[in-house]
Residue frames relative to the residue before (quaternion, step in Angstrom):
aa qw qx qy qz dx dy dz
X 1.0000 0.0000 0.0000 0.0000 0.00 0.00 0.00
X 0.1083 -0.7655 0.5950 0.2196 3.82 -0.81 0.82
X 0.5978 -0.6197 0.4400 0.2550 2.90 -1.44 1.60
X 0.4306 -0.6324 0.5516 0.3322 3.83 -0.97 0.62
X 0.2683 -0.7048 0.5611 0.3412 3.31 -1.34 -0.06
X 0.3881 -0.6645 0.6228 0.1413 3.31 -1.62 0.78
X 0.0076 0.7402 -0.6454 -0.1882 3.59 -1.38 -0.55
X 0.0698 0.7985 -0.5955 0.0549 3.56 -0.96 0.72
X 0.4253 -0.6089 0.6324 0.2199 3.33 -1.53 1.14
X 0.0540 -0.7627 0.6432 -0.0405 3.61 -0.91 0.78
X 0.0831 0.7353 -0.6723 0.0221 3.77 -0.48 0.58
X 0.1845 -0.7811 0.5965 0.0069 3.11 -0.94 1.76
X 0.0582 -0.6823 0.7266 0.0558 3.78 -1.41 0.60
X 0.6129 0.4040 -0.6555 0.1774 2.65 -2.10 0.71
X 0.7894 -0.0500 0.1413 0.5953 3.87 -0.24 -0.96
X 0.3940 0.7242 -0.5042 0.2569 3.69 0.61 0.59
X 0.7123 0.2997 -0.4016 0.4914 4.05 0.39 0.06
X 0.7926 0.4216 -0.1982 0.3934 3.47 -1.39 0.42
X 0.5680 0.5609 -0.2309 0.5563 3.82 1.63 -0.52
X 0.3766 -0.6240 0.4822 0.4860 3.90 0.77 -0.73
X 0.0222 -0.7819 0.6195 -0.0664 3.61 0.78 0.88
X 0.7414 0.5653 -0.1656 0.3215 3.29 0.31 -1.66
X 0.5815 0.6271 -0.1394 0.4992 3.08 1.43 -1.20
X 0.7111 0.5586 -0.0164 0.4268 2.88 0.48 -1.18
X 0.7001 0.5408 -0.0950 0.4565 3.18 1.14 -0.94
X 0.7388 0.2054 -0.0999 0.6340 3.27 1.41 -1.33
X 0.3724 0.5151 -0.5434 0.5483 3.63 1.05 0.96
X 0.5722 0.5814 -0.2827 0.5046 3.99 1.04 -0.87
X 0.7793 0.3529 -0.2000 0.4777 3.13 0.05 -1.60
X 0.7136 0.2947 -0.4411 0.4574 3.94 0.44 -0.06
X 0.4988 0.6220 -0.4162 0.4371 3.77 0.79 -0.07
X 0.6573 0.3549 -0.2081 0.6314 3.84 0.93 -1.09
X 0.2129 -0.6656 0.6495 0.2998 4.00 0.58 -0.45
X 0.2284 0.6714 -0.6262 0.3238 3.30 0.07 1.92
X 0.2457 -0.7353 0.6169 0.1359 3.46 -1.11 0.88
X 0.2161 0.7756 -0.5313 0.2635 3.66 -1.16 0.55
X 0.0264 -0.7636 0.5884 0.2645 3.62 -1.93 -1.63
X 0.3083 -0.6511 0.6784 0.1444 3.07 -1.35 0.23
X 0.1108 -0.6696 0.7063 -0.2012 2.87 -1.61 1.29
X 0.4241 -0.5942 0.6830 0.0254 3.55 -1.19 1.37
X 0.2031 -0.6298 0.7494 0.0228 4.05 -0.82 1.10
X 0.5003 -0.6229 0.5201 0.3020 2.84 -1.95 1.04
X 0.5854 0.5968 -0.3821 0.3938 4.12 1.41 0.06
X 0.4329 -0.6066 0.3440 0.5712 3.76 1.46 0.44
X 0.5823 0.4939 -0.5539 0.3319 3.79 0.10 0.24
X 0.4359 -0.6781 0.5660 0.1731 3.31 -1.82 0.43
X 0.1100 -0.7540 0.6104 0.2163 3.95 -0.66 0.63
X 0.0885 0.7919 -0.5989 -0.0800 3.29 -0.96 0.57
X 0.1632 -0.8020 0.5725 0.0490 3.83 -0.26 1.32
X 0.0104 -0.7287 0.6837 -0.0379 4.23 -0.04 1.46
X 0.0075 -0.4898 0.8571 0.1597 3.31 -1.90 0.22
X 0.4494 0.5187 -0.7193 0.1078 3.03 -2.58 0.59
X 0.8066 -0.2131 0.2011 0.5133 3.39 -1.27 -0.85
X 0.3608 -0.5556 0.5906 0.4608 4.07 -0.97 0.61
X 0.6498 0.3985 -0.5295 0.3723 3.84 -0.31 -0.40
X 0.7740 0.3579 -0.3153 0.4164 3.66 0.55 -0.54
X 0.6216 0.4912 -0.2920 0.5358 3.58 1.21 0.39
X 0.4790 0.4794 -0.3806 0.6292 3.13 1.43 0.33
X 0.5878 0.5225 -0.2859 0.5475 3.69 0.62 -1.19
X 0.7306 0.4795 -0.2249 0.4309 3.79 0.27 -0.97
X 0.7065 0.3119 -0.3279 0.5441 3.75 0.88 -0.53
X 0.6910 0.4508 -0.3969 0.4022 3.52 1.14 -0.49
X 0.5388 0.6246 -0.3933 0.4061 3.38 1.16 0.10
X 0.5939 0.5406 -0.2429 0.5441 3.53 1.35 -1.03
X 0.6779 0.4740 -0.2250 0.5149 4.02 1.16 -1.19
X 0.5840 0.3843 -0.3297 0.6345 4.05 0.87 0.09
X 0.6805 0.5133 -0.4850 0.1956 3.44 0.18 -0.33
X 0.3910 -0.8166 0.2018 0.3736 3.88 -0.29 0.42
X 0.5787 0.5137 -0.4306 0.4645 3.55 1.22 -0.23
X 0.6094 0.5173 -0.3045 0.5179 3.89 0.96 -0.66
X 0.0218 0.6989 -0.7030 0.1297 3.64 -0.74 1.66
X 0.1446 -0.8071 0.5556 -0.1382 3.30 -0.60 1.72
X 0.3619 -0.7609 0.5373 0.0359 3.57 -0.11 2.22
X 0.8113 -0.1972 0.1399 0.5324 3.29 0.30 -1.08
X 0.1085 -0.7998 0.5523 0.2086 3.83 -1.41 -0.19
X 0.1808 -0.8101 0.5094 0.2271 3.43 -0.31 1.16
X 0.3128 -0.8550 0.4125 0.0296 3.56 -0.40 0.91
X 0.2389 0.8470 -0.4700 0.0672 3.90 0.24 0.28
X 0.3671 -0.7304 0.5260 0.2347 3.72 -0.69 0.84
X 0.1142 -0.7262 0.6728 -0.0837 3.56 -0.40 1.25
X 0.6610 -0.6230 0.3529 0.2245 3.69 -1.62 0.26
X 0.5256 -0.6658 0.3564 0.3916 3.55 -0.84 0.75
X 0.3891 -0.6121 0.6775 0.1220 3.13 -1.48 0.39
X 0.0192 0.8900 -0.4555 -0.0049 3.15 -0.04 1.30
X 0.4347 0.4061 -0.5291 0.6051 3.65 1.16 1.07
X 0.4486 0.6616 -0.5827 0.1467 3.84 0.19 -0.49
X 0.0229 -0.8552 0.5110 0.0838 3.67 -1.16 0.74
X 0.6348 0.4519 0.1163 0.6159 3.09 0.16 0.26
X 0.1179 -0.7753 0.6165 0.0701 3.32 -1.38 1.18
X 0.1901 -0.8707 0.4520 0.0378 3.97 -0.21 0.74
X 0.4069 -0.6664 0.5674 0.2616 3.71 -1.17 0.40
X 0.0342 0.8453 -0.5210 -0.1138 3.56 -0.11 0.58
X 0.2104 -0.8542 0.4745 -0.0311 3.43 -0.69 1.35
């Protein structure tokens, strides 16, 4: 069965700027072959908007939630449409 793809805006708070969030993230997002970015807000929160498999987007936030400098308060999650040219997973600055 091929896994469908999804895509979701996710803005994360708590310890997320300054920790290698970002880093971290797009080390994730090419491990799961997930396309997307991450972005640092000027309100200390992080948006991160991935598309790929849900099992590998599950894997990807739980990779970011285990990590130890990255302390994750909350994640607003919202399923938003695919991008179906998206390559690639980028740090946007």
């Amino acid at each position: 069965m091929v896994n469908q793809l999804v895509r979701y805006r996710m803005v994360f708070t708590g310890r997320v700027q300054g920790v290698g969030f970002r880093y971290t993230a797009n080390n994730a997002a090419n491990q799961y072959h997930l396309t997307g970015y991450v972005k640092n807000e000027y309100d200390g929160s992080v948006t991160v908007e991935v598309q790929g498999a849900e099992e590998a987007i599950y894997l990807f936030i739980k990779s970011l939630a285990s990590d130890r400098y990255i302390g994750i308060d909350d994640v607003q999650k919202q399923q938003i449409p695919i991008e179906a040219d998206e390559r690639g997973f980028i740090v946007q600055y």
